[in-house]
N, CA, C and O atoms as a Maestro MAE file, in Angstrom:
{
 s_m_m2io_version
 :::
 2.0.0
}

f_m_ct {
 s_m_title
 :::
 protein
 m_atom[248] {
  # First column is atom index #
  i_m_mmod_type
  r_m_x_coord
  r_m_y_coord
  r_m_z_coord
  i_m_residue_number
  s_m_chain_name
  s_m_pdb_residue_name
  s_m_pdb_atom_name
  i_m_atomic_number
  :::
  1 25 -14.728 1.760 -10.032 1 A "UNK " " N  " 7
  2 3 -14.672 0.859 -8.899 1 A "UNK " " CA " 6
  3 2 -14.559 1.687 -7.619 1 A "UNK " " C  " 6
  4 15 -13.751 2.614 -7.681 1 A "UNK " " O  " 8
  5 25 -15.020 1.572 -6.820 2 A "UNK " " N  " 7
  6 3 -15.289 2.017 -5.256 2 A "UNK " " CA " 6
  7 2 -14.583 1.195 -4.390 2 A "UNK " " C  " 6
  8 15 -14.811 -0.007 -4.254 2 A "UNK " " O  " 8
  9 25 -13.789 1.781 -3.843 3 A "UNK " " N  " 7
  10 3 -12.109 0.856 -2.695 3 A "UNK " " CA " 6
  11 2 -13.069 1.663 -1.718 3 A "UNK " " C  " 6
  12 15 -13.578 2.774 -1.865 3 A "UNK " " O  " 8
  13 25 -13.154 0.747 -0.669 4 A "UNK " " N  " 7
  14 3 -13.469 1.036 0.763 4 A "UNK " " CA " 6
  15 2 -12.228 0.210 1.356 4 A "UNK " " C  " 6
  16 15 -11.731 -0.820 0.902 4 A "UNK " " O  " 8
  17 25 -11.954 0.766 2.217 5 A "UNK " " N  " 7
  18 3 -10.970 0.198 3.745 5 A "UNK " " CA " 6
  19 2 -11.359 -0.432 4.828 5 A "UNK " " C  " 6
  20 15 -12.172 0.318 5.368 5 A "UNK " " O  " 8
  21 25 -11.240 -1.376 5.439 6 A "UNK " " N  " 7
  22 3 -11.286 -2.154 6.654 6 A "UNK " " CA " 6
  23 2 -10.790 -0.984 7.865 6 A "UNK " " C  " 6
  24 15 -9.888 -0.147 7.875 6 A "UNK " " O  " 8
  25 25 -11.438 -1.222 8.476 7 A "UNK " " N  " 7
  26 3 -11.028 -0.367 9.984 7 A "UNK " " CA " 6
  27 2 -9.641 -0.594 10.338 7 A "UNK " " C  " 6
  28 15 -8.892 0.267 10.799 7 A "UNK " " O  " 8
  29 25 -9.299 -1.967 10.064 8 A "UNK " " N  " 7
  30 3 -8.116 -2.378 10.654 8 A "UNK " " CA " 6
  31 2 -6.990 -2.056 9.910 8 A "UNK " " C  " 6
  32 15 -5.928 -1.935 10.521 8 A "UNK " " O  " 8
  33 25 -7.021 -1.871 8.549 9 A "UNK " " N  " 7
  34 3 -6.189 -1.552 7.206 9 A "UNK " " CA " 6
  35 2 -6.244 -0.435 7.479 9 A "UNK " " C  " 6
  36 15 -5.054 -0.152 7.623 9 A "UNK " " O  " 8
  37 25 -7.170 1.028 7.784 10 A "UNK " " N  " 7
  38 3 -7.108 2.223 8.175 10 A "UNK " " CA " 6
  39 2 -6.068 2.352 9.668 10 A "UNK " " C  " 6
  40 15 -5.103 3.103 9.804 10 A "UNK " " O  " 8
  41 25 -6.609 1.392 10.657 11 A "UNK " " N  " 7
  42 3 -5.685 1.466 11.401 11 A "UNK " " CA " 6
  43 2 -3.626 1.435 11.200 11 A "UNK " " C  " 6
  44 15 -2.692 2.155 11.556 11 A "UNK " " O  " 8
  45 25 -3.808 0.109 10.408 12 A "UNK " " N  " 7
  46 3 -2.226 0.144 10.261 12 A "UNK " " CA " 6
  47 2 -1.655 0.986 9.118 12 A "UNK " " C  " 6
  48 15 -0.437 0.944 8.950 12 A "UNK " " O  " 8
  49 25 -2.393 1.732 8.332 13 A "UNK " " N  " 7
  50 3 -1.613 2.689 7.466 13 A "UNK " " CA " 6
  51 2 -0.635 3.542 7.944 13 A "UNK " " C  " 6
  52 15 0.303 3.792 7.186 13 A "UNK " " O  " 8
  53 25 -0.660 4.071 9.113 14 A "UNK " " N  " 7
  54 3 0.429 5.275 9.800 14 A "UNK " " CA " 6
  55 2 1.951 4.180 10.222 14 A "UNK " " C  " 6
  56 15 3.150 4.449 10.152 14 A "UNK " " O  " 8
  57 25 1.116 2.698 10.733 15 A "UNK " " N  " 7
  58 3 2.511 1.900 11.047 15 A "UNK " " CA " 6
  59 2 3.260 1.633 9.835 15 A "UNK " " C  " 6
  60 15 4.488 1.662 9.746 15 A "UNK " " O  " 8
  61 25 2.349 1.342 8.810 16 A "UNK " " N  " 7
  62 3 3.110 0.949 7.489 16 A "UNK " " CA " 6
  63 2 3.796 2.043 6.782 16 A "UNK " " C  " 6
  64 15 4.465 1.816 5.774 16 A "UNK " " O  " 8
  65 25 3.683 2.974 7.171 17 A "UNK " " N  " 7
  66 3 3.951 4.526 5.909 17 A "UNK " " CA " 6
  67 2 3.811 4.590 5.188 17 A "UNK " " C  " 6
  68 15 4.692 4.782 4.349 17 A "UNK " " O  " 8
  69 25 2.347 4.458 4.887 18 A "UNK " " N  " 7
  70 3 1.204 4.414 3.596 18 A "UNK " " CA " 6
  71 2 0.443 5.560 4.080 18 A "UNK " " C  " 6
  72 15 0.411 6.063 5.203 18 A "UNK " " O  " 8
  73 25 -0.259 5.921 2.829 19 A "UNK " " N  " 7
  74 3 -1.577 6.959 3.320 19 A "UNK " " CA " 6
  75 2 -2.706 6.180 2.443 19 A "UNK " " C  " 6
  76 15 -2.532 5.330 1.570 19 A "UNK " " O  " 8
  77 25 -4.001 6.772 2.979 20 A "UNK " " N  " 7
  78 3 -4.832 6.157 2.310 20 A "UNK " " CA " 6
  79 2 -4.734 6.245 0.572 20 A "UNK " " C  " 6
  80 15 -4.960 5.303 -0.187 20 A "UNK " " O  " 8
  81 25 -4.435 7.283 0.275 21 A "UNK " " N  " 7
  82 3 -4.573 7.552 -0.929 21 A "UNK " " CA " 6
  83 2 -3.531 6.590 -2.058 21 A "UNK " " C  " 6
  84 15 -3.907 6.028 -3.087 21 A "UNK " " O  " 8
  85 25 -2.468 6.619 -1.615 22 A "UNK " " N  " 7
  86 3 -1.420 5.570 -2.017 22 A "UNK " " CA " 6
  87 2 -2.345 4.027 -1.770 22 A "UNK " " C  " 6
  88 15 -2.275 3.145 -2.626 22 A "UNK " " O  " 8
  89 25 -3.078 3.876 -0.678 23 A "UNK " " N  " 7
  90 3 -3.422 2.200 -1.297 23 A "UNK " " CA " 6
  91 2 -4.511 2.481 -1.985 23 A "UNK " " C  " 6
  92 15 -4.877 1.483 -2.607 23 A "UNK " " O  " 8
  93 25 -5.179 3.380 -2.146 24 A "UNK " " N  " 7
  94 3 -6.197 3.256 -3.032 24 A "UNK " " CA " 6
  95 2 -5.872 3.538 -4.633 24 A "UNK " " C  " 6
  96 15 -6.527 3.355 -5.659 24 A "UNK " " O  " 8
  97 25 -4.574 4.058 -4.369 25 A "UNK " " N  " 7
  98 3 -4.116 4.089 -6.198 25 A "UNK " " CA " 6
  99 2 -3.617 3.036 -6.793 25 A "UNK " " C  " 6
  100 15 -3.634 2.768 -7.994 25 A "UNK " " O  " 8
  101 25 -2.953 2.153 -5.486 26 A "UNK " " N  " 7
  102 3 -2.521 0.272 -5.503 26 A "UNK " " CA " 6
  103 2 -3.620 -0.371 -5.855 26 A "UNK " " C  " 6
  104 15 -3.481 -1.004 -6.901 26 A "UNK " " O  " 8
  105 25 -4.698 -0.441 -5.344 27 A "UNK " " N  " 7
  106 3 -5.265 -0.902 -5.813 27 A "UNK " " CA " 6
  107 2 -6.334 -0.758 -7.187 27 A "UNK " " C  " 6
  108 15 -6.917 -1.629 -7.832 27 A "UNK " " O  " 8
  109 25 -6.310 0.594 -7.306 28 A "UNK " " N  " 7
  110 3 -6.879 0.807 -8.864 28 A "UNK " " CA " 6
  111 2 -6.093 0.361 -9.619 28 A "UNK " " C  " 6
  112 15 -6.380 -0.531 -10.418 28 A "UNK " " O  " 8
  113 25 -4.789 0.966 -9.501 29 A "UNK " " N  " 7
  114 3 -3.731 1.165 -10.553 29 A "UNK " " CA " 6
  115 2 -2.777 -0.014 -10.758 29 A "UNK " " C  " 6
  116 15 -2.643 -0.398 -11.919 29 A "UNK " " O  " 8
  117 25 -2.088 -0.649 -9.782 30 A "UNK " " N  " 7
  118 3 -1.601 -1.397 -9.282 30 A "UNK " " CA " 6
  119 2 -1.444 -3.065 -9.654 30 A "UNK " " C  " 6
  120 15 -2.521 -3.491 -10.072 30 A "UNK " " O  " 8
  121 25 -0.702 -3.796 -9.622 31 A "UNK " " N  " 7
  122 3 -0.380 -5.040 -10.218 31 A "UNK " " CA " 6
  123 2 -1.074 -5.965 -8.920 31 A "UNK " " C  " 6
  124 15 -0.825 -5.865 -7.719 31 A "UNK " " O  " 8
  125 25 -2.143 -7.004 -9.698 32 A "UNK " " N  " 7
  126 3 -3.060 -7.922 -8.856 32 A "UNK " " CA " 6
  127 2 -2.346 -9.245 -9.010 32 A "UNK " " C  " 6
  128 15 -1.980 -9.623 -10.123 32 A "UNK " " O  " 8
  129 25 -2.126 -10.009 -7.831 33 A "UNK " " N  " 7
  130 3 -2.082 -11.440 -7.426 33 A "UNK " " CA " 6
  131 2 -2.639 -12.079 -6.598 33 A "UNK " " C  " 6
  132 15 -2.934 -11.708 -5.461 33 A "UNK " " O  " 8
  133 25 -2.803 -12.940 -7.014 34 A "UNK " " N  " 7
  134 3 -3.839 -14.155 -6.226 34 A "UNK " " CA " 6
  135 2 -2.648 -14.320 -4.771 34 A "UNK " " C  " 6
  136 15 -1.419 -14.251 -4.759 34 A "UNK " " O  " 8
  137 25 -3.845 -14.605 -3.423 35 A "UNK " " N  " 7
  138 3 -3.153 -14.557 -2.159 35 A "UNK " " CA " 6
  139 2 -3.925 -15.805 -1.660 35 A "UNK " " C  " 6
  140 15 -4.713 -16.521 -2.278 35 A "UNK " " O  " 8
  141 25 -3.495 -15.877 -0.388 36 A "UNK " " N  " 7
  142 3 -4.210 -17.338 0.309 36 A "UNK " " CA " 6
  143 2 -5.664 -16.780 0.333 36 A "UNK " " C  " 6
  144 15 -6.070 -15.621 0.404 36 A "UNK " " O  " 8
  145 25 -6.299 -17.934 0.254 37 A "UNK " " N  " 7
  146 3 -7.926 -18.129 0.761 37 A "UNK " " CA " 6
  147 2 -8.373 -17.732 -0.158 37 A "UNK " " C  " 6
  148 15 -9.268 -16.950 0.162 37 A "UNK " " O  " 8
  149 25 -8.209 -17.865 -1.908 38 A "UNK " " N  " 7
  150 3 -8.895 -16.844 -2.978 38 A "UNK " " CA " 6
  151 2 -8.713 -15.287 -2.667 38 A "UNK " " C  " 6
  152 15 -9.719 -14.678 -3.028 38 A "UNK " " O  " 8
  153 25 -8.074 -14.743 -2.301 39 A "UNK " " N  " 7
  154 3 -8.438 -12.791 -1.899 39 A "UNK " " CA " 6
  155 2 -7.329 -12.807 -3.105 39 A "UNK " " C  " 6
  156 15 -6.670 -13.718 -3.605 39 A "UNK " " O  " 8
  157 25 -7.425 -11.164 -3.394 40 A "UNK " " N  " 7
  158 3 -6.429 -10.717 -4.548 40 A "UNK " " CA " 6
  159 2 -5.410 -9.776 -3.549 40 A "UNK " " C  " 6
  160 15 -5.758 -9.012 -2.649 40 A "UNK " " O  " 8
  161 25 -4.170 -10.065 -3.973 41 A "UNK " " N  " 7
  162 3 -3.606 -8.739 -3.161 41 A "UNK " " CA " 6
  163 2 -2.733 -8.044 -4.490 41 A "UNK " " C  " 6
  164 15 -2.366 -8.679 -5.479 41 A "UNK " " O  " 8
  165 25 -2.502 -6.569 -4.246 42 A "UNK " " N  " 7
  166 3 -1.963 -5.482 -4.549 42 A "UNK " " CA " 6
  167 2 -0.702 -4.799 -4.682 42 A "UNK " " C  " 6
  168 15 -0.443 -4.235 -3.619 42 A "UNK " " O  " 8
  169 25 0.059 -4.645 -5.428 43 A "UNK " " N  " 7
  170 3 1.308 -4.081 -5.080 43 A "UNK " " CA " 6
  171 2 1.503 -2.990 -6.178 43 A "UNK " " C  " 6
  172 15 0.777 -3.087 -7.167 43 A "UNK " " O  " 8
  173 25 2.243 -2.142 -6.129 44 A "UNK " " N  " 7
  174 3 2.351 -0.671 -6.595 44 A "UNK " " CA " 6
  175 2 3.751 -0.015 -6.245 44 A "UNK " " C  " 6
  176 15 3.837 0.188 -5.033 44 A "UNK " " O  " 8
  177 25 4.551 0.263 -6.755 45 A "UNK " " N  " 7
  178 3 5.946 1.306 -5.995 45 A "UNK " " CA " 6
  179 2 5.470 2.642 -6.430 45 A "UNK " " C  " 6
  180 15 5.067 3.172 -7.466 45 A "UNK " " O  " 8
  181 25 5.679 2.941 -5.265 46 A "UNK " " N  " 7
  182 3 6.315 4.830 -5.346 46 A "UNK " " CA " 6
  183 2 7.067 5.614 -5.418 46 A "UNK " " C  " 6
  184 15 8.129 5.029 -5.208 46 A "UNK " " O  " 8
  185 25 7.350 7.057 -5.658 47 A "UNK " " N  " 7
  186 3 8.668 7.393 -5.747 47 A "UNK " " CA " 6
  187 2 8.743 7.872 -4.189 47 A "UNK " " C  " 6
  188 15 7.897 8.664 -3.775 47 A "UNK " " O  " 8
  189 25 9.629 7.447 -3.453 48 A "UNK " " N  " 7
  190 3 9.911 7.831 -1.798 48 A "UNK " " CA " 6
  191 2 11.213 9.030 -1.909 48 A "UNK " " C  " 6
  192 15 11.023 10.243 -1.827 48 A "UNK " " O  " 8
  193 25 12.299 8.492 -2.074 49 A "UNK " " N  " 7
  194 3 13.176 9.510 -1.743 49 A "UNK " " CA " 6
  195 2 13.812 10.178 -0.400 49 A "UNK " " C  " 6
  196 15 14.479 11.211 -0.348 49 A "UNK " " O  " 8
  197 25 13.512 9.501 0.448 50 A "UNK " " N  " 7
  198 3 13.672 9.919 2.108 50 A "UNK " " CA " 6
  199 2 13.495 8.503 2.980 50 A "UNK " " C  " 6
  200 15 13.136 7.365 2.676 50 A "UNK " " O  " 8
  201 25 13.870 9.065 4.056 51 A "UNK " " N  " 7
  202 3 14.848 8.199 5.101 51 A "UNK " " CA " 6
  203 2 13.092 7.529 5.937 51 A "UNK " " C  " 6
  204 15 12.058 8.197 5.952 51 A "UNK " " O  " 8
  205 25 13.214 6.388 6.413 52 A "UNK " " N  " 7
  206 3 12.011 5.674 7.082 52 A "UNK " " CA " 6
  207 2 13.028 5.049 8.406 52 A "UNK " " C  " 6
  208 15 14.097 4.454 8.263 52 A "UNK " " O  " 8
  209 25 12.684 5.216 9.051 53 A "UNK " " N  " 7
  210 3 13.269 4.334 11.000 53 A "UNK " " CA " 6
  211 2 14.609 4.068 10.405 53 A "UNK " " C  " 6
  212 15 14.944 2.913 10.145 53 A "UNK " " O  " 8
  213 25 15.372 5.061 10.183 54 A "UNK " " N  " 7
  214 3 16.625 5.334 10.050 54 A "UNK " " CA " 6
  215 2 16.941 4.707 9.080 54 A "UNK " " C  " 6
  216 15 17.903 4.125 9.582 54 A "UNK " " O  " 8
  217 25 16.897 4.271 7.854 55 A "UNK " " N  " 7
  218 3 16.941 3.739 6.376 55 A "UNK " " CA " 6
  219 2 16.168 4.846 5.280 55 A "UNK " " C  " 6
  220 15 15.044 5.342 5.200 55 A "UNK " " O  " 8
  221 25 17.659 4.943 4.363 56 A "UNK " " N  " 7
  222 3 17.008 5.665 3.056 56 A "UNK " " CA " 6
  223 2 16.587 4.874 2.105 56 A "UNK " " C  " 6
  224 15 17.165 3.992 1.470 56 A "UNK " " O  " 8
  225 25 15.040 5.465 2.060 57 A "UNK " " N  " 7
  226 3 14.535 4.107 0.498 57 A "UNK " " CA " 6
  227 2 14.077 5.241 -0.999 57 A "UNK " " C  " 6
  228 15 13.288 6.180 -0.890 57 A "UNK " " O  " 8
  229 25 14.532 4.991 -1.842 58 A "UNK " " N  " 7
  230 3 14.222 5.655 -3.127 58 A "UNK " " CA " 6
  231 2 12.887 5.497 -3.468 58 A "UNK " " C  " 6
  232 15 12.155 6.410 -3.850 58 A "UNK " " O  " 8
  233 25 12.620 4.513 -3.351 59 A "UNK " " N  " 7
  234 3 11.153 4.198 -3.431 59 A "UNK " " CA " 6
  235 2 10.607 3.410 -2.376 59 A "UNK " " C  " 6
  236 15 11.247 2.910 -1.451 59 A "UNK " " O  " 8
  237 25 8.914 3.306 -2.655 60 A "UNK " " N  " 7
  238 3 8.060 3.208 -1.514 60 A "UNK " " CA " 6
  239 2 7.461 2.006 -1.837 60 A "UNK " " C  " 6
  240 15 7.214 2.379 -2.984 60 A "UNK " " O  " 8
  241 25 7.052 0.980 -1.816 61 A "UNK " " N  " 7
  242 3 5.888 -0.122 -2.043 61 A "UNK " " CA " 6
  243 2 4.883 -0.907 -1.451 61 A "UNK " " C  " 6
  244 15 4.868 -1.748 -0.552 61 A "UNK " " O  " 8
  245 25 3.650 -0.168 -2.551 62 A "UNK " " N  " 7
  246 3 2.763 -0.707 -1.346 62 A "UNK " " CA " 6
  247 2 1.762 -1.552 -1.580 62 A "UNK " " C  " 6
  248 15 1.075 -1.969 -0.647 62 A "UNK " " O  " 8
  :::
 }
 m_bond[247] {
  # First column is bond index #
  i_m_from
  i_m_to
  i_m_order
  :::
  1 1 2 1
  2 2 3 1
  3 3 4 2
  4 3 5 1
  5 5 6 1
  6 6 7 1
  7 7 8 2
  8 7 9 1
  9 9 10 1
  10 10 11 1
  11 11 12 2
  12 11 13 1
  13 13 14 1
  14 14 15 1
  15 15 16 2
  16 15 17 1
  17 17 18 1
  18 18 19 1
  19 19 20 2
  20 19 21 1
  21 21 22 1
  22 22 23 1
  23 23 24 2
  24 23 25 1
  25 25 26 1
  26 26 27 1
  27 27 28 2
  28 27 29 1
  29 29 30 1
  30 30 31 1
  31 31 32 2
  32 31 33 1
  33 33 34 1
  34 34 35 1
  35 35 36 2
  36 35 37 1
  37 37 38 1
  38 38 39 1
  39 39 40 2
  40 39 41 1
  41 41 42 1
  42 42 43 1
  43 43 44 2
  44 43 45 1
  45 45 46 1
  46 46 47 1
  47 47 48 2
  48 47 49 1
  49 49 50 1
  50 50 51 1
  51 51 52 2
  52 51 53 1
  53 53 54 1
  54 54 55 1
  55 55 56 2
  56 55 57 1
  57 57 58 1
  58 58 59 1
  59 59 60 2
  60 59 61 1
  61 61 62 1
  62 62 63 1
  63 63 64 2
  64 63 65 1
  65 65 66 1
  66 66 67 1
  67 67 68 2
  68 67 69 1
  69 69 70 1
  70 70 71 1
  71 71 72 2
  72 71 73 1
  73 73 74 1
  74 74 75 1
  75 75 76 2
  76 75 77 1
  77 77 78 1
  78 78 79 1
  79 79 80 2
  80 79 81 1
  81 81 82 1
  82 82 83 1
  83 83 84 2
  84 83 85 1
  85 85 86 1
  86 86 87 1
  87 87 88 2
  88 87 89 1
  89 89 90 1
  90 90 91 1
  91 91 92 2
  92 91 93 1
  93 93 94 1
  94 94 95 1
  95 95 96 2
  96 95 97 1
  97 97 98 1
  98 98 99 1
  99 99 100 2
  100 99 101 1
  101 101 102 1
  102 102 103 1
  103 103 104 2
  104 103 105 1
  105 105 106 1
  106 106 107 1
  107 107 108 2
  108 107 109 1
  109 109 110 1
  110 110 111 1
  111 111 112 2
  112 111 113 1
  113 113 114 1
  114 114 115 1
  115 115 116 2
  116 115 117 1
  117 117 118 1
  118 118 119 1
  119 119 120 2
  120 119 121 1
  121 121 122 1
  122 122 123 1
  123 123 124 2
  124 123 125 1
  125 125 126 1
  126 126 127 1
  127 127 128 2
  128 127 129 1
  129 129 130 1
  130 130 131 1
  131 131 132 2
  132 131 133 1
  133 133 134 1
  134 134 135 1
  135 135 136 2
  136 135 137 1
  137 137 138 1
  138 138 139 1
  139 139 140 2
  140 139 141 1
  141 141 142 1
  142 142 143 1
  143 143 144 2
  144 143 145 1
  145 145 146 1
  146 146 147 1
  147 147 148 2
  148 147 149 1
  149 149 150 1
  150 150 151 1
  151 151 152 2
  152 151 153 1
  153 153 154 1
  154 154 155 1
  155 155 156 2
  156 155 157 1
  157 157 158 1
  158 158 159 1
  159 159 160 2
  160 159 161 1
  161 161 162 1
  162 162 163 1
  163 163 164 2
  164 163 165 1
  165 165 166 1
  166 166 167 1
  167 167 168 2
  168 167 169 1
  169 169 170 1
  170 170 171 1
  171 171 172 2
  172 171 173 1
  173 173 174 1
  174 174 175 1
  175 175 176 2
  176 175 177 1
  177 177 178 1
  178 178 179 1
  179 179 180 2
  180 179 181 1
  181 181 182 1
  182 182 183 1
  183 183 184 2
  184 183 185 1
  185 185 186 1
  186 186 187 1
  187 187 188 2
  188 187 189 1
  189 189 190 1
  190 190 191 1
  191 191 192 2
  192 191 193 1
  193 193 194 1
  194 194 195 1
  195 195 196 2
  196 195 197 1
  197 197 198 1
  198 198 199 1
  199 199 200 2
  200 199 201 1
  201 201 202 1
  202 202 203 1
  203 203 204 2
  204 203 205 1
  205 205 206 1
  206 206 207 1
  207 207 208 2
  208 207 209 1
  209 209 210 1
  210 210 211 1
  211 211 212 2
  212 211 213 1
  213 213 214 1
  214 214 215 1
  215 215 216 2
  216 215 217 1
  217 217 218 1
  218 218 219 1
  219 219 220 2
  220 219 221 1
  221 221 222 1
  222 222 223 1
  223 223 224 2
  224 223 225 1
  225 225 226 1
  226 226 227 1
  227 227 228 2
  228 227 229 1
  229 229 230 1
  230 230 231 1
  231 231 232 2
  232 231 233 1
  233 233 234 1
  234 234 235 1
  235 235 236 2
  236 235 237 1
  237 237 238 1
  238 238 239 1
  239 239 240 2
  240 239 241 1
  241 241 242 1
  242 242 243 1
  243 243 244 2
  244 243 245 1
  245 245 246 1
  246 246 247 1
  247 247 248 2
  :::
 }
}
């Protein structure tokens, strides 16, 4: 399967503290649910281990 990105999903990856590579393993790898309007959405945890806008998270999810 071939994951391409939306401009706009490329855009907010740096706000979200995602990299591309992490949503593209969400979505290969990753647990699928049905979202509004028929679309599928994605979710996946990571191992994080470090501090985000002053909060420590063990893990990451994306």
């Amino acid at each position: 399967m071939s994951v391409r990105l939306h401009p706009h999903a490329q855009a907010r990856l740096i706000e979200r503290g995602a990299t591309e590579a992490e949503v593209i393993a969400t979505v290969l790898g990753g647990t699928s649910f049905t979202v509004q309007f028929g679309r599928t959405g994605f979710r996946r945890n990571f191992p994080f281990n470090a501090e985000w806008r002053g909060r420590f998270y063990a893990t990451k999810k994306n």
